[in-house]
Biopython code that builds the backbone (N, CA, C, O; Angstrom):
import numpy as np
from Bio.PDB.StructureBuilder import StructureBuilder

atoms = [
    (1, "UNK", "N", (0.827, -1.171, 0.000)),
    (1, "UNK", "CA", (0.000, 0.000, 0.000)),
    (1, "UNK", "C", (0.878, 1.243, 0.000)),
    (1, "UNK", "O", (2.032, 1.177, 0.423)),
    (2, "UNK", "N", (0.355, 2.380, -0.468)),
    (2, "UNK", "CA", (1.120, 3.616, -0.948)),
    (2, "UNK", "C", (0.170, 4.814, 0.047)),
    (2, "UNK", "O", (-1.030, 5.066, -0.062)),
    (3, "UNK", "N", (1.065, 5.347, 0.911)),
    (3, "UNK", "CA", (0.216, 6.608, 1.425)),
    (3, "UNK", "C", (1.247, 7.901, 1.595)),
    (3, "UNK", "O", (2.176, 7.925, 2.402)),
    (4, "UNK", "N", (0.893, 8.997, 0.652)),
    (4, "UNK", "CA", (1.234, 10.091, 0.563)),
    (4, "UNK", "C", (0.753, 11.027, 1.664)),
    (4, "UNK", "O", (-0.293, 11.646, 1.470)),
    (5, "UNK", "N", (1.317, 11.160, 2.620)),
    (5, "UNK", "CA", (0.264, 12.086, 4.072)),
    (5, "UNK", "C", (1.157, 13.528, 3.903)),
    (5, "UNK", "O", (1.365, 14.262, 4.869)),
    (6, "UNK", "N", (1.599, 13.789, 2.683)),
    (6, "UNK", "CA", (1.995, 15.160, 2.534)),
    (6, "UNK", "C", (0.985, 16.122, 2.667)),
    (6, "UNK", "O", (1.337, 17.298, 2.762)),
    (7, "UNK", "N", (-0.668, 15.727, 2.702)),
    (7, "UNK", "CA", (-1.786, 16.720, 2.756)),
    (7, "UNK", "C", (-2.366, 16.752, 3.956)),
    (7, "UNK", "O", (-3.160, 17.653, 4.229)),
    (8, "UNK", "N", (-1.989, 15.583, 5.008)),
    (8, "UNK", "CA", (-2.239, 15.509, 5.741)),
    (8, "UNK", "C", (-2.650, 16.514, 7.114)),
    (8, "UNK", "O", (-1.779, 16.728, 7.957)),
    (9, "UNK", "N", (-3.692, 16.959, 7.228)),
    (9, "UNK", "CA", (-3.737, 18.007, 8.412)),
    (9, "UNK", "C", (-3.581, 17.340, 9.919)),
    (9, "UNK", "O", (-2.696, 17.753, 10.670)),
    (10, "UNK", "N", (-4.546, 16.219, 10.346)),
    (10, "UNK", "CA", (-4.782, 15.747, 11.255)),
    (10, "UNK", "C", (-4.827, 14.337, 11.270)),
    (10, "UNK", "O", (-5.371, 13.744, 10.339)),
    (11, "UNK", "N", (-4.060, 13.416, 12.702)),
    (11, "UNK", "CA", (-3.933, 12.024, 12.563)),
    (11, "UNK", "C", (-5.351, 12.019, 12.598)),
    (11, "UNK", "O", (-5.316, 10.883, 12.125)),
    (12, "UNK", "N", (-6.264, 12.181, 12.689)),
    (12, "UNK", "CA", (-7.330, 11.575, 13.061)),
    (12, "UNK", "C", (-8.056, 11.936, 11.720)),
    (12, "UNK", "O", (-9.280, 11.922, 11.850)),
    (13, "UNK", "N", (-7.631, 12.240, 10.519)),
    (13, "UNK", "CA", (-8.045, 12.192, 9.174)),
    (13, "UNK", "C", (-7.890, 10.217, 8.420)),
    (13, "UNK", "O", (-8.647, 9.410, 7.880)),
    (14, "UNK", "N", (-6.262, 10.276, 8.905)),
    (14, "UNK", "CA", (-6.035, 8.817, 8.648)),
    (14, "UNK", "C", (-6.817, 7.361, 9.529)),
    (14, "UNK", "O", (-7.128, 6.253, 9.093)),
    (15, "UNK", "N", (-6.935, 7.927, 10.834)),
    (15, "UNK", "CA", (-7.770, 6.807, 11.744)),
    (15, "UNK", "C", (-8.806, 6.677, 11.101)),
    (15, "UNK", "O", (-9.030, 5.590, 10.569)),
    (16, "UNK", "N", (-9.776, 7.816, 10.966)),
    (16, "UNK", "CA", (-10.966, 7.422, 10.210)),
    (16, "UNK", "C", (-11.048, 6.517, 8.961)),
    (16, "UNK", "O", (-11.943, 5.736, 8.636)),
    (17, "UNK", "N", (-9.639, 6.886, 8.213)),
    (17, "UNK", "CA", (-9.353, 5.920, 6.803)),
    (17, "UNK", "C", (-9.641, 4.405, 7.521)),
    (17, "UNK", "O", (-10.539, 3.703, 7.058)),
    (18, "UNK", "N", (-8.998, 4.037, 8.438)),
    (18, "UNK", "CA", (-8.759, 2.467, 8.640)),
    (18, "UNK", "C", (-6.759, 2.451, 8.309)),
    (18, "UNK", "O", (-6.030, 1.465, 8.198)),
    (19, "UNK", "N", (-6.366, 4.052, 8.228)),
    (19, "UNK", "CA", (-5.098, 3.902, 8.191)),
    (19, "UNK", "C", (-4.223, 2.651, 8.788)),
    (19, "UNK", "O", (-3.417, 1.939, 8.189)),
    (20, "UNK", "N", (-4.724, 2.603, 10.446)),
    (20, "UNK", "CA", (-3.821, 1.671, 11.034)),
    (20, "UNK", "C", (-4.011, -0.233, 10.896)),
    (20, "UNK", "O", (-3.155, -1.047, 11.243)),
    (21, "UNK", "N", (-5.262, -0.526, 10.347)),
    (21, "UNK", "CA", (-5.508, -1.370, 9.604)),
    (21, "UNK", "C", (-4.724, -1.883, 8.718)),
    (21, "UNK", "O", (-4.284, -3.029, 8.820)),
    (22, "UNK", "N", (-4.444, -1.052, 7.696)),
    (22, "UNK", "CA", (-3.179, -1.171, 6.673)),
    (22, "UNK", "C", (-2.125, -1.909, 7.203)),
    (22, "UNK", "O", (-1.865, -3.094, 6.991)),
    (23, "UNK", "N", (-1.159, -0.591, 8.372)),
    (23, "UNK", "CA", (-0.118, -0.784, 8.697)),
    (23, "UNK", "C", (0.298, -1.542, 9.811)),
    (23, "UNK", "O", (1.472, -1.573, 10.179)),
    (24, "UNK", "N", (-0.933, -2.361, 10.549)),
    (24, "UNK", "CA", (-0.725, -3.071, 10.956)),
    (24, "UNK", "C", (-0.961, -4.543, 10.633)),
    (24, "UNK", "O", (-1.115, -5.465, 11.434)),
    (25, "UNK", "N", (-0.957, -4.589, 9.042)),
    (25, "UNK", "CA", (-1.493, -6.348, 8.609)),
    (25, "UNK", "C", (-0.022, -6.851, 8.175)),
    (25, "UNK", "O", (1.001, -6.538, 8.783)),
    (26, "UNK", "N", (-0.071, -7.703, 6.997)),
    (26, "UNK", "CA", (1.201, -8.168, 6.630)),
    (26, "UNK", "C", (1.810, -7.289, 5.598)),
    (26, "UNK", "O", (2.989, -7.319, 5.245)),
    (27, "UNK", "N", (0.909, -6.531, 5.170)),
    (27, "UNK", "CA", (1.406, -6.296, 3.906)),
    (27, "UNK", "C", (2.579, -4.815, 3.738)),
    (27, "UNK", "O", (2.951, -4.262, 4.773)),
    (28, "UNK", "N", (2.726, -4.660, 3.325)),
    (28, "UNK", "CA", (4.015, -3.512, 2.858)),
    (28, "UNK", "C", (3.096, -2.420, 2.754)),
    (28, "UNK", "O", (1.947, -2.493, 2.318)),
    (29, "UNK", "N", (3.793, -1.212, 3.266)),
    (29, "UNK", "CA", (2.774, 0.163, 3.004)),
    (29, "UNK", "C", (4.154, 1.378, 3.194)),
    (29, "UNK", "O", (4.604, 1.760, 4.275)),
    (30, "UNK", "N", (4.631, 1.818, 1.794)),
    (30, "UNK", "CA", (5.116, 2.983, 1.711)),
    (30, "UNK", "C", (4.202, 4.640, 1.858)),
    (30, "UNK", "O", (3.250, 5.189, 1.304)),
    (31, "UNK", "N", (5.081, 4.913, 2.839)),
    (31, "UNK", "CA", (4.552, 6.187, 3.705)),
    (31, "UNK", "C", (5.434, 7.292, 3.017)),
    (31, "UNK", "O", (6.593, 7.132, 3.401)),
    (32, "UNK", "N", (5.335, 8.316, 2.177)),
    (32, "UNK", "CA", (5.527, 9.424, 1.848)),
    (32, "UNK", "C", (5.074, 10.851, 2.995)),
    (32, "UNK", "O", (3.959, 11.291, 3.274)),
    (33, "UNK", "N", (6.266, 11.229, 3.402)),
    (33, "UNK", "CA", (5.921, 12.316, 4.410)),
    (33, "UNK", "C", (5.765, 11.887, 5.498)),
    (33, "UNK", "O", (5.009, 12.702, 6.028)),
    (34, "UNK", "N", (6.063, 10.871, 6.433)),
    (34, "UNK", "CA", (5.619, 9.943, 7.486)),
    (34, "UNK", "C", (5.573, 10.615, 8.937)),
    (34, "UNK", "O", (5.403, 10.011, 9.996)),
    (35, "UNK", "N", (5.771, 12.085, 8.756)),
    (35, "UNK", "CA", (6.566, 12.882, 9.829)),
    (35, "UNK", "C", (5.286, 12.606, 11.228)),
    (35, "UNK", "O", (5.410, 12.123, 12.354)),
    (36, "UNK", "N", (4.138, 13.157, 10.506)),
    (36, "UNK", "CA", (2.777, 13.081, 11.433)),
    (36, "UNK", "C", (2.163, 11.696, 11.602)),
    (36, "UNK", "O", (1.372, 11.553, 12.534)),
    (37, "UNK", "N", (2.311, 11.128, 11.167)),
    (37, "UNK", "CA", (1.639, 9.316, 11.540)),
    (37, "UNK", "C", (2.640, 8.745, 11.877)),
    (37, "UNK", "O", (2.583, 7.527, 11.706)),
    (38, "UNK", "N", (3.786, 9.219, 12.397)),
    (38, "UNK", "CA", (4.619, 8.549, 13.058)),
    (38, "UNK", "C", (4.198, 7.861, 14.243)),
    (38, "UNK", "O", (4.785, 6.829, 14.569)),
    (39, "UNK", "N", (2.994, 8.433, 15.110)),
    (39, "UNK", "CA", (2.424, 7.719, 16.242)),
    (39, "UNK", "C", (1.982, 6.616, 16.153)),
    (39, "UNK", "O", (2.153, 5.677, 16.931)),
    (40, "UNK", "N", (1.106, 6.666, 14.756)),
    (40, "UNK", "CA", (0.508, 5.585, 14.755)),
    (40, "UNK", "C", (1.161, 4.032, 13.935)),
    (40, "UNK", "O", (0.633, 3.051, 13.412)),
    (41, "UNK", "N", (2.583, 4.494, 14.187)),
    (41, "UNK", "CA", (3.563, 3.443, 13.072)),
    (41, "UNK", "C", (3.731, 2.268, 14.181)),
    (41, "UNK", "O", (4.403, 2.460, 15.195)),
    (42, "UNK", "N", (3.156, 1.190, 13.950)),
    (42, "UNK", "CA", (3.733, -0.319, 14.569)),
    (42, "UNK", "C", (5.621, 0.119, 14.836)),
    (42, "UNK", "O", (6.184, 1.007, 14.194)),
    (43, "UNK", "N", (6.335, -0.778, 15.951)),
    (43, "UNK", "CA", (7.272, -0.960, 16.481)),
    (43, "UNK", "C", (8.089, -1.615, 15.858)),
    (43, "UNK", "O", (8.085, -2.831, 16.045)),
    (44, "UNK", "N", (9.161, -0.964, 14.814)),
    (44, "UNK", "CA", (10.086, -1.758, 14.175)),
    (44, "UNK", "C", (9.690, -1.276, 12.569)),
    (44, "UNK", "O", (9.940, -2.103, 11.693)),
    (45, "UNK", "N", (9.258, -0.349, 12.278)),
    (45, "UNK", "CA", (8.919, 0.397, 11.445)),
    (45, "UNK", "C", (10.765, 0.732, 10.664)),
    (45, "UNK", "O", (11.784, 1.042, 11.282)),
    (46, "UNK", "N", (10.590, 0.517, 9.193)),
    (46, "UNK", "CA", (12.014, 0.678, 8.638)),
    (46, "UNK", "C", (11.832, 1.756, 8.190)),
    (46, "UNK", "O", (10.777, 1.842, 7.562)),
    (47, "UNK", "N", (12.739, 3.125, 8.269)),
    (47, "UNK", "CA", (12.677, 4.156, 7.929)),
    (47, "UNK", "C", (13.404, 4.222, 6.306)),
    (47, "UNK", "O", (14.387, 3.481, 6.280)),
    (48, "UNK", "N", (13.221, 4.742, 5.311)),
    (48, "UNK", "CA", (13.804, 4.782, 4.591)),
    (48, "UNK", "C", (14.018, 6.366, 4.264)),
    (48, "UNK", "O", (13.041, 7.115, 4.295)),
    (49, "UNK", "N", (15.341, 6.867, 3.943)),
    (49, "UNK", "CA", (15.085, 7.853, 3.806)),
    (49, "UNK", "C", (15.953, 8.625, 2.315)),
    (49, "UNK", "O", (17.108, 8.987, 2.543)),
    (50, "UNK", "N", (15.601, 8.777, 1.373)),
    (50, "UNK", "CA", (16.665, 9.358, -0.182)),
    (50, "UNK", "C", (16.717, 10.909, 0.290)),
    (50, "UNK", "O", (16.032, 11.642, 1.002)),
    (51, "UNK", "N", (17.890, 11.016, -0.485)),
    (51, "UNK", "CA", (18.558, 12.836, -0.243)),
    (51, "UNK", "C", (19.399, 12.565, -1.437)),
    (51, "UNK", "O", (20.120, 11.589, -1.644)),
    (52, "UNK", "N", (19.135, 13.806, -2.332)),
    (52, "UNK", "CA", (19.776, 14.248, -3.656)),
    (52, "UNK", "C", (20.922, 14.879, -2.970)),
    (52, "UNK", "O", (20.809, 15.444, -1.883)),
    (53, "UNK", "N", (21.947, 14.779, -3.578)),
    (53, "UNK", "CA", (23.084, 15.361, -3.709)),
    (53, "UNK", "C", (23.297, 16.484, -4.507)),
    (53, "UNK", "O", (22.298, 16.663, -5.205)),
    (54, "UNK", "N", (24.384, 17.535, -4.763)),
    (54, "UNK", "CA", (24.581, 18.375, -5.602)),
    (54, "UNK", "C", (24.529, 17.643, -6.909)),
    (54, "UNK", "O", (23.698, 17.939, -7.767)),
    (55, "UNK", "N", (25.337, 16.769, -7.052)),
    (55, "UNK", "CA", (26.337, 16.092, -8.396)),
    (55, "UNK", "C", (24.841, 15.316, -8.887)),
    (55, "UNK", "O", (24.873, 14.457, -9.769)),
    (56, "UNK", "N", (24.051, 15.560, -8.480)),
    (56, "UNK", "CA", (22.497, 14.700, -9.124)),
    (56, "UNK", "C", (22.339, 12.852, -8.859)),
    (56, "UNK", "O", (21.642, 11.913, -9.246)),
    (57, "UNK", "N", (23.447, 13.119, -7.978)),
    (57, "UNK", "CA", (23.497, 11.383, -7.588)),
    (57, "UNK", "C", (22.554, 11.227, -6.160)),
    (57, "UNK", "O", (22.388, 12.304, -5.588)),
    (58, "UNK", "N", (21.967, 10.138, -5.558)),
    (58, "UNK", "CA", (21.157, 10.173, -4.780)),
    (58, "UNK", "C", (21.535, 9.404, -3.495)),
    (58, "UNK", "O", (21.800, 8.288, -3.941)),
    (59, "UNK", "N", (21.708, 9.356, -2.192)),
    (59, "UNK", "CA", (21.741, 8.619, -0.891)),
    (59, "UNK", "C", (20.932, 8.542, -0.401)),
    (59, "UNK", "O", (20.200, 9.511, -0.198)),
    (60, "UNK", "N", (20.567, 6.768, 0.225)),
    (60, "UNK", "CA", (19.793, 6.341, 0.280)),
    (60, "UNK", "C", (19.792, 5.732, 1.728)),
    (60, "UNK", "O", (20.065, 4.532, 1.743)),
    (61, "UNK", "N", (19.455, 6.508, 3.368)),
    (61, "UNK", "CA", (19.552, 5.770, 4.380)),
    (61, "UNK", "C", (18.405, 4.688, 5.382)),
    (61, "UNK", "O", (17.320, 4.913, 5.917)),
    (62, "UNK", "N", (18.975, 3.898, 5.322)),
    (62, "UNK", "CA", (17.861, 2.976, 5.784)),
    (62, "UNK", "C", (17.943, 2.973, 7.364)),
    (62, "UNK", "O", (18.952, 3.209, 8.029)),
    (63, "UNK", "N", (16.784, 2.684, 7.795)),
    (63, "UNK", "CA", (17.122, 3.118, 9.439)),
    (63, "UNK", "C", (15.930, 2.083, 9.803)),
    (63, "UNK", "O", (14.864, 1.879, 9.221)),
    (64, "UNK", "N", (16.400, 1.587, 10.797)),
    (64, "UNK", "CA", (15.166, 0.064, 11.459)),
    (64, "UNK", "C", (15.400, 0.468, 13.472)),
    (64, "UNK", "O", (14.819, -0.221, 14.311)),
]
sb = StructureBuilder()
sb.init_structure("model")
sb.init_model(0)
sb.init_chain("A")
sb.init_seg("    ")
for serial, (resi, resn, name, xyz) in enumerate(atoms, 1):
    if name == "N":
        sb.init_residue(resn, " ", resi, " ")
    sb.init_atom(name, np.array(xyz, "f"), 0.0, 1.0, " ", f" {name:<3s}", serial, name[0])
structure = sb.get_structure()
């Protein structure tokens, strides 16, 4: 599952979705913007995080 919460105003926009439903089943759910539903992220949540460089090359840190 794919959730963009860059529009996100309020966690309680996503609860109503069944957000934590999602992210708490088996399945994979990339979080774009994850800054505000960070509360509601299960324990052991892998952070991924890309950053452009000047030179147009990209780093890529993974964080668990």
């Amino acid at each position: 599952y794919h959730f963009d919460c860059y529009r996100v105003e309020k966690l309680e926009e996503l609860v109503d979705l069944g957000f934590e439903e999602y992210v708490y089943s088996d399945a994979l759910c990339f979080i774009e913007w994850p800054e505000l539903v960070e509360p509601l992220l299960p324990e052991g949540t892998v952070k991924v995080t890309i950053r452009g460089r000047d030179n147009g090359s990209r780093v890529v840190d993974i964080n668990r």
